[in-house]
C-alpha positions as CSV (number, residue, x, y, z in Angstrom):
1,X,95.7,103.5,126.1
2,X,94.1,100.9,123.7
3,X,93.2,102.1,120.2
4,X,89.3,101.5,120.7
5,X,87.6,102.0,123.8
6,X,85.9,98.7,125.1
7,X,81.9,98.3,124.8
8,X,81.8,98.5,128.6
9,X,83.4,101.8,128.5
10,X,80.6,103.2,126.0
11,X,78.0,102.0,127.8
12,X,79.6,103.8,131.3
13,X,80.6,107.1,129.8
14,X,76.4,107.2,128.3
15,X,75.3,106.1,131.6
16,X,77.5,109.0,132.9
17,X,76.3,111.7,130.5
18,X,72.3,110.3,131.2
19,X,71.8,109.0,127.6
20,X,71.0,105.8,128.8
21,X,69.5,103.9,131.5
22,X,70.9,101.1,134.5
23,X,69.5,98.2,132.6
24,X,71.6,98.9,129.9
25,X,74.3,96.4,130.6
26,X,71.9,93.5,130.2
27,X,69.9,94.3,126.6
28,X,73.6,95.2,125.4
29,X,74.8,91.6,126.6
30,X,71.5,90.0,125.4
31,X,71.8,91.7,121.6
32,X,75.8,90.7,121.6
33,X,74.8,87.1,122.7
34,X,72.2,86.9,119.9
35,X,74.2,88.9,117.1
36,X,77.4,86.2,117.9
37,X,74.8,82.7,117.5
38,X,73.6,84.9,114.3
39,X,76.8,85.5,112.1
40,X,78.8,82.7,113.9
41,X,76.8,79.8,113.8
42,X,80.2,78.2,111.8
43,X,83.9,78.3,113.2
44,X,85.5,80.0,111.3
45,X,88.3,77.0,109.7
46,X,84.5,76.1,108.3
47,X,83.8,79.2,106.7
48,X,87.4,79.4,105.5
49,X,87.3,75.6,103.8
50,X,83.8,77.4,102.5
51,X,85.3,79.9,101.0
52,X,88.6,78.1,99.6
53,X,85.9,75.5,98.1
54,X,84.8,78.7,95.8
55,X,87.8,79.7,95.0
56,X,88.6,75.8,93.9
57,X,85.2,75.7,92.0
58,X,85.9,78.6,89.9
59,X,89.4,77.5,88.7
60,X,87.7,74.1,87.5
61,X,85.3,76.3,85.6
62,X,87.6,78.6,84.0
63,X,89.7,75.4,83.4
64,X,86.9,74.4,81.5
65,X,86.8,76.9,79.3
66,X,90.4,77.3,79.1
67,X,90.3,73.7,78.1
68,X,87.4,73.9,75.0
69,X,90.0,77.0,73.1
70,X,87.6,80.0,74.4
71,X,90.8,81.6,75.6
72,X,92.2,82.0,71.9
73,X,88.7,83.5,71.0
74,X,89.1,87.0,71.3
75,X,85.7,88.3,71.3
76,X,83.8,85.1,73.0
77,X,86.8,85.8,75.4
78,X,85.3,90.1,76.1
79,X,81.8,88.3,76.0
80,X,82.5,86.0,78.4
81,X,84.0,88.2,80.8
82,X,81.0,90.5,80.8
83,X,78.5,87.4,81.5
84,X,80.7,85.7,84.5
85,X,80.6,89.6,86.2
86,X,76.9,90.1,85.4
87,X,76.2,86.8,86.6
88,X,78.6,87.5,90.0
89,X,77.1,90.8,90.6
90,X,73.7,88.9,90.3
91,X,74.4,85.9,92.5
92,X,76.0,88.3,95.4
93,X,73.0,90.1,96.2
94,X,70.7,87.2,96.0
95,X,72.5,85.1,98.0
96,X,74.5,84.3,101.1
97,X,76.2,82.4,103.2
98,X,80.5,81.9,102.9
99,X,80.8,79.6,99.9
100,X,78.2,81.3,97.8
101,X,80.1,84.6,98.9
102,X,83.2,83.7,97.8
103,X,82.2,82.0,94.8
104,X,80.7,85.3,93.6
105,X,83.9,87.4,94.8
106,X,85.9,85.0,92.1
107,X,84.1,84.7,89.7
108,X,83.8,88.5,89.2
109,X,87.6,88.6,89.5
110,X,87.5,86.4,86.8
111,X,85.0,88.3,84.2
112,X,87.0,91.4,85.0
113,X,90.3,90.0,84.2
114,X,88.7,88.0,80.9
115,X,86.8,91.2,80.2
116,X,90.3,93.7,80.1
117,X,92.7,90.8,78.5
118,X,89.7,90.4,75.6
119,X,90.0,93.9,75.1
120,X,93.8,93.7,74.8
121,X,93.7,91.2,72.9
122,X,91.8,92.8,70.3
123,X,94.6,94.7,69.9
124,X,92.9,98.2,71.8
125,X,94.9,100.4,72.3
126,X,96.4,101.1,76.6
127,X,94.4,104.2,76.5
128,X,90.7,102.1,76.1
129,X,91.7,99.0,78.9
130,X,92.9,101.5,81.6
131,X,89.5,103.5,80.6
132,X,87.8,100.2,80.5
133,X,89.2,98.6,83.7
134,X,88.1,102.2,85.5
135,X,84.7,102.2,84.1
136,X,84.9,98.6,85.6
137,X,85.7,98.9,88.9
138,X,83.6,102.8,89.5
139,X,80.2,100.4,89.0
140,X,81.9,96.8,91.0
141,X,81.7,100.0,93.9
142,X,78.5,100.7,92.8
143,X,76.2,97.6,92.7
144,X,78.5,95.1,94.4
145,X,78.0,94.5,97.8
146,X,81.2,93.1,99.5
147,X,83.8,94.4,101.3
148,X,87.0,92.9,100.0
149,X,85.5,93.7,96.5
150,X,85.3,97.4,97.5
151,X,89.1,97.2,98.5
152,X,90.3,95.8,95.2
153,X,87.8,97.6,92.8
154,X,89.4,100.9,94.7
155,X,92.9,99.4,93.5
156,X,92.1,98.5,90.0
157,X,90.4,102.4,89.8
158,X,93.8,103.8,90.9
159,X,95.4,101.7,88.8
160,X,93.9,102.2,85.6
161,X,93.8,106.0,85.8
162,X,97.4,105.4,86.8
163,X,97.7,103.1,83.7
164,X,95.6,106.4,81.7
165,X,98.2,109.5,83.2
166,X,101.2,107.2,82.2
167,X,100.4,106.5,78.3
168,X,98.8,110.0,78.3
169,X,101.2,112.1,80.0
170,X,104.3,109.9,81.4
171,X,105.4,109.6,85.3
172,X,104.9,113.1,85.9
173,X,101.1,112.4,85.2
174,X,101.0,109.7,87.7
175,X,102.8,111.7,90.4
176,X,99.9,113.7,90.3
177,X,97.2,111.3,90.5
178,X,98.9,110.0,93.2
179,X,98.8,113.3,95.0
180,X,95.0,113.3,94.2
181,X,94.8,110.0,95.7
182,X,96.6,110.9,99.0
183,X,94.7,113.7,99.7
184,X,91.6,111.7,99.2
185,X,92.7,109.2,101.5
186,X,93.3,112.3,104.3
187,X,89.8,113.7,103.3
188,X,87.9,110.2,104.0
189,X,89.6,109.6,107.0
190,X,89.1,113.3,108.3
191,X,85.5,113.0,107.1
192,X,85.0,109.7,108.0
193,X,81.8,109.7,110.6
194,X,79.9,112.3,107.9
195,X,80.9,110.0,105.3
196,X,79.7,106.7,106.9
197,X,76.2,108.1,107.5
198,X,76.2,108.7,103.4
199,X,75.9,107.0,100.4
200,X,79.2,106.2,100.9
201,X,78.6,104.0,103.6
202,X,80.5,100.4,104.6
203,X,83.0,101.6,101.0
204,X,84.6,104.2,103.6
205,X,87.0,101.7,105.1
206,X,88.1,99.7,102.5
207,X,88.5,102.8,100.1
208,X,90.2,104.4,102.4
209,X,92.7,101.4,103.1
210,X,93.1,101.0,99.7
211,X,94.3,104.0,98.5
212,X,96.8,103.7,101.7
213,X,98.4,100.8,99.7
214,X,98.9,102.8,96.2
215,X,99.9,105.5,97.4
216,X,103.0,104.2,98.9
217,X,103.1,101.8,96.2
218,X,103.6,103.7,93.6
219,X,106.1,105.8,95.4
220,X,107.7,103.1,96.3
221,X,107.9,102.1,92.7
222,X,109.3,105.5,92.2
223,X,112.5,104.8,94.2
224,X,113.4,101.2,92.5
225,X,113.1,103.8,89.0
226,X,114.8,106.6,90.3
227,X,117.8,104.8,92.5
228,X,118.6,102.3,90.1
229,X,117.3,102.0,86.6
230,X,115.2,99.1,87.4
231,X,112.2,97.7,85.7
232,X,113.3,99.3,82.3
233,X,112.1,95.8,80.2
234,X,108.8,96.2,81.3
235,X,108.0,100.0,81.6
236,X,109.4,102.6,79.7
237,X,108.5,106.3,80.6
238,X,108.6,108.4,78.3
239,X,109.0,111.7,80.5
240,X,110.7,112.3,84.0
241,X,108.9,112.3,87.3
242,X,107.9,115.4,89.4
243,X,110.8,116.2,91.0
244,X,110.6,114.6,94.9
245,X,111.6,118.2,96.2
246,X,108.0,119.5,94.7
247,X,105.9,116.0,95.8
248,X,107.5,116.5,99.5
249,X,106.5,120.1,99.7
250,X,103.5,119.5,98.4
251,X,103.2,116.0,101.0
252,X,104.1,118.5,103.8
253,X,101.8,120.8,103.0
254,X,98.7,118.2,103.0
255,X,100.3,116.7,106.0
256,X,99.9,120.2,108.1
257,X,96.5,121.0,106.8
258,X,95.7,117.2,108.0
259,X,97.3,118.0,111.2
260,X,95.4,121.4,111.3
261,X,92.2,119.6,111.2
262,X,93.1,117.2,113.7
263,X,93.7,119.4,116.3
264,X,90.8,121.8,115.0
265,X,88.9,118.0,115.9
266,X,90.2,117.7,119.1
267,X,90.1,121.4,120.3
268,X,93.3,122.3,120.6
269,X,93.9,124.4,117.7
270,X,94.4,127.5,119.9
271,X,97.1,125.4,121.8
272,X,100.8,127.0,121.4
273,X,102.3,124.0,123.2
274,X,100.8,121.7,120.4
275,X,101.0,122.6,117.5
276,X,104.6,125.2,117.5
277,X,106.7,122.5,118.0
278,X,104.5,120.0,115.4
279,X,104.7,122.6,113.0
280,X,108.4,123.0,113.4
281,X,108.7,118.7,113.3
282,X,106.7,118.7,110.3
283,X,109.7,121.5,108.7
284,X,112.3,119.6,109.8
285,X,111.3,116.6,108.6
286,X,110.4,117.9,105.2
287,X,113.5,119.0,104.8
288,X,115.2,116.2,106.0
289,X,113.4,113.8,103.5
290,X,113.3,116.2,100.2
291,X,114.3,113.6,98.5
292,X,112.4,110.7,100.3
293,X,108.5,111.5,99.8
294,X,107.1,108.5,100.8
295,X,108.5,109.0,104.3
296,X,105.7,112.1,104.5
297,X,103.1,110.2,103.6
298,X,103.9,107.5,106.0
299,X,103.7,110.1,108.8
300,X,100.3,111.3,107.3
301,X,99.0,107.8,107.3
302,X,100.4,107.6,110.9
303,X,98.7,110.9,111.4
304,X,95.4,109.7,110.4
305,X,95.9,106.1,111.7
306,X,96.0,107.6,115.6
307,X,93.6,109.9,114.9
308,X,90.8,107.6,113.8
309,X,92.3,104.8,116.0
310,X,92.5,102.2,113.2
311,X,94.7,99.2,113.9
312,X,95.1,98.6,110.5
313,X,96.1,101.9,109.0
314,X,99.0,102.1,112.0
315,X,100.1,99.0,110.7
316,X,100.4,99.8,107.3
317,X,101.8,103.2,108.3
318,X,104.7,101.5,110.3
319,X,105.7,98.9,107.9
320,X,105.7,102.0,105.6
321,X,107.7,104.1,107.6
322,X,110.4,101.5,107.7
323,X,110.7,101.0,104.4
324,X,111.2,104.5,103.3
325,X,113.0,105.0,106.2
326,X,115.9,102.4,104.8
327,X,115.5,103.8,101.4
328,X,116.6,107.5,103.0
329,X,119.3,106.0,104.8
330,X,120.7,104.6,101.8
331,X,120.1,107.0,99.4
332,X,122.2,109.3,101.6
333,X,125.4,110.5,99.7
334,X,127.7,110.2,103.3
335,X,130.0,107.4,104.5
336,X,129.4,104.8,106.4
337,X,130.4,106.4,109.7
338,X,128.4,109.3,109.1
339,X,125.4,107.7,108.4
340,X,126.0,106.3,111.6
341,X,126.7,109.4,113.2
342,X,123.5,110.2,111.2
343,X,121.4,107.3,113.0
344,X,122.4,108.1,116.4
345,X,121.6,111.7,116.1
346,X,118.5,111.4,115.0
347,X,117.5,109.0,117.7
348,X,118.6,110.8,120.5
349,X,116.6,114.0,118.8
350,X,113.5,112.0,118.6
351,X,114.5,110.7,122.4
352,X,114.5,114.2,123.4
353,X,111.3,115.2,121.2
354,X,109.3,112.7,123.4
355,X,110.6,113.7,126.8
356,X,109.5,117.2,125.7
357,X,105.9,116.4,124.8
358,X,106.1,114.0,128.5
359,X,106.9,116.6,129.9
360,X,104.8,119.8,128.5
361,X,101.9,118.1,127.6
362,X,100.4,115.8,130.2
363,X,97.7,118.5,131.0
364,X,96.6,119.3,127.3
365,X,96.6,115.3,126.6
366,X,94.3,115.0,130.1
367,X,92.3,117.7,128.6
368,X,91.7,116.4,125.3
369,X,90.3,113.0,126.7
């Protein structure tokens, strides 16, 4: 079954349910043909040499001032940073058009980044750039209108307030913060259809796909630390993490109320078939990966990625999953041959896992669509 349903499938299930009318077909074809001369009047290698133009354009100007020693000026440096995003901010929402887009999008990366490495370089202390770079990026969400800025302003915010919990607390404080974050991300993508219709609005998306990169990110981080001392010349934490045991419990448990609310979604809450044996899945694999808790929130994102039919999030979820998946399997304390043994069990569990639900769950599946 494909992930969206095609516009010729809406239109039949309205005409079905009497929403709509016969003629429907045609002012549906006639608004598509007029929408596609509107927003692609230029193929799209134009719009990309458009946009790569920008990009070009504001390296020669920060070359510029690079060149003339503003870079060694600390303040002029914080100064200018705040002028080039003011000036972006400004030139976004009174313009358009691909090159005047993407010229805006890089110069505001470029105050940002002047904006936080002025600050450091007046010698402020971590604490003021992470609060600086997360005052930052909460008003780029605000009063910037651009998708891929929403993305990375979403980023920078869990990255500062990562940056914060570390100086303040240590890893443990950034283990929770990413626990805030994940169950963010399941809350937007629950909520998603109430949120859209908010102030919230086009930010749903790209906040939502954000935080599904740094939250495996930063637990993926967490197992370079953990298995093998690494990054020690660059960060130095001054506490331990939470212990993975506690961050997949608490995972699993944000990963069954996600599921809860799924089927409480789809109807079939009240369905014994359904959710017994995801329940006791959900056990089992918690257990199984105690020590592995990115692989849970892989499964949520997978969770959520079906749920809300996004493409995107199942790729990210996938690419995910494998990657945590080999850092289980190697972080496994066993032999070579019973890892193996390992391997093969597991797929002939997972074999038999989907034969079950083939089997037992045809009618509930025919139900729910």
């Amino acid at each position: 079954m494909a992930l969206r349903p095609t516009i010729q499938d809406v239109l039949a299930g309205l005409k079905a349910e009497g929403h709509v009318d016969e003629g429907v077909d045609a002012r549906a074809r006639t608004a598509l043909e007029i929408r596609q001369k509107t927003l692609g009047a230029s193929p799209w290698f134009v719009k990309a040499l458009a946009g790569g133009g920008a990009w070009l354009s504001a390296a020669f100007l920060l070359s510029f001032f690079a060149c003339v020693g503003l870079w060694k000026e600390e303040v002029a440096l914080t100064a200018m940073g705040l002028v080039l995003t003011v000036a972006a901010v400004l030139l976004r929402r009174t313009s358009q058009g691909p090159f005047m887009e993407q010229l805006a999008l890089a110069l505001c990366m470029a105050g940002v980044g002047a904006f936080l490495v002025g600050l450091a370089q007046l010698e402020q202390n971590t604490l003021t750039v992470a609060f600086a770079g997360a005052v930052a990026s909460v008003v780029l969400l605000a009063v910037y209108p651009d998708l891929i800025l929403y993305f990375l302003a979403t980023v920078g915010l869990c990255v500062s307030v990562g940056v914060f919990a570390l100086d303040a607390v240590g890893g443990a404080g950034v283990d929770v913060w990413m626990l805030l974050c994940a169950a963010a991300l399941s809350g937007i993508l629950l909520f998603e259809p109430l949120l859209r219709r908010g102030q919230l609005g086009p930010r749903v998306g790209p906040i939502a796909f954000a935080l599904a990169c740094a939250v495996p990110g930063w637990l993926l981080f967490r197992n370079f630390e953990s298995a093998q001392e690494g990054f020690r010349y660059v960060f130095r934490f001054e506490s331990e993490f939470v212990p993975s045991a506690y961050l997949s419990i608490l995972l699993a448990l944000l990963l069954g109320w996600t599921g809860w609310r799924v089927l409480r979604e789809l109807g079939l809450s009240r369905e014994q078939r359904v959710w017994v044996p995801a329940v006791c899945a959900l056990v089992l694999l918690t257990v199984m990966t105690l020590n592995t808790p990115g692989v849970l929130v892989a499964v949520l994102m997978l969770t959520l990625g079906f749920h809300r039919r996004s493409r995107v999030m199942l790729g990210l979820a996938v690419a995910f999953l494998l990657t945590f998946g080999a850092y289980y399997y190697y972080d496994l304390h066993i032999t070579l041959l019973a890892k193996a043994l390992a391997l093969t069990g597991s797929g002939l569990v997972l074999l038999g896992v989907r034969q079950f639900f083939l089997r037992r769950q045809s009618a509930v599946l025919t139900e729910a669509r």
